[in-house]
C-alpha positions in Angstrom: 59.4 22.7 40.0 63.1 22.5 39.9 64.9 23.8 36.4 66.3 20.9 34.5 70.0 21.8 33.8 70.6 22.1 29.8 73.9 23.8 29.6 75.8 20.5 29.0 75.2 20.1 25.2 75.9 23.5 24.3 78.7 23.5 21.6 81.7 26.2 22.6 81.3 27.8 18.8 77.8 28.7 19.3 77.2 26.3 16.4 73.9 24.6 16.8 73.7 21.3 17.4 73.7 17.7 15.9 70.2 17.3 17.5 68.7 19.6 15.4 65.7 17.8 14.9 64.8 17.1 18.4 65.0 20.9 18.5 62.4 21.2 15.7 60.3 19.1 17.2 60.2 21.2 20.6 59.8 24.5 18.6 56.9 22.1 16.7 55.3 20.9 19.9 55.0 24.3 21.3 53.3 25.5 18.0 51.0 22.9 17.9 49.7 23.9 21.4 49.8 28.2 20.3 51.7 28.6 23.7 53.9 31.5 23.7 57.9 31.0 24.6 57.3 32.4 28.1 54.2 29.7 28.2 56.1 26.7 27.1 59.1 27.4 29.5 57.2 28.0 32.4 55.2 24.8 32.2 58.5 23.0 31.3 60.4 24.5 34.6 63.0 26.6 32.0 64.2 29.6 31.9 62.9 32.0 28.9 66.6 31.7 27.4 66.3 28.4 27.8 63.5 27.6 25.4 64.7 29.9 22.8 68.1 28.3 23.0 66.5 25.0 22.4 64.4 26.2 19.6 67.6 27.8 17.6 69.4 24.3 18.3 72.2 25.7 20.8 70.9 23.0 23.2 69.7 19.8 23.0 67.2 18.7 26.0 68.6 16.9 28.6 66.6 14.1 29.8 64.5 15.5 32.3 63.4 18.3 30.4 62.7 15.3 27.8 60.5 13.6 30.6 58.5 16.5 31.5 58.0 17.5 27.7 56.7 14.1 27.5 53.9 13.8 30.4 52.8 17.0 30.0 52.0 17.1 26.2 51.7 13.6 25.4 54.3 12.8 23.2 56.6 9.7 23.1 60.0 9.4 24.0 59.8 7.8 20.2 58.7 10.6 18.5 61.1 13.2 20.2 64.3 11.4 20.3 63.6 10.4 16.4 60.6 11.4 14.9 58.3 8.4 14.6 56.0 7.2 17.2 
């Protein structure tokens, strides 16, 4: 599987992001399935540093990691983007 780029949404401060909570939902989707970092990344196509970037907020998903997130542990575009289903 080819690794979706992510690297667009990082801020130049390090700060995280104002997609925060599409980050917590990642971090919350990966808990929910007790997958470890490496786990999640690799069936998501990321690098390692990738997923913990997410999870901290320094990225936000672009939309192909979005899509893959989606099929492969059934949650709506709905409830990542914004919480509600």
């Amino acid at each position: 599987m080819r690794t979706p780029k992510t690297s667009t949404l990082l801020k130049k401060s390090g700060e995280p992001n104002e997609h925060a909570d599409v980050c917590k939902r990642f971090l919350q989707t990966r808990k929910e399935m007790k997958l470890t970092q490496e786990d999640f990344a690799e069936m998501l196509g990321l690098k390692l540093s990738t997923v913990k970037a997410i999870e901290r907020g320094y990225f936000c998903p672009t939309i192909s990691v979005i899509k893959v997130w989606s099929r492969r542990f059934n949650k709506s575009y709905n409830w990542i983007l914004g919480g509600k289903d």
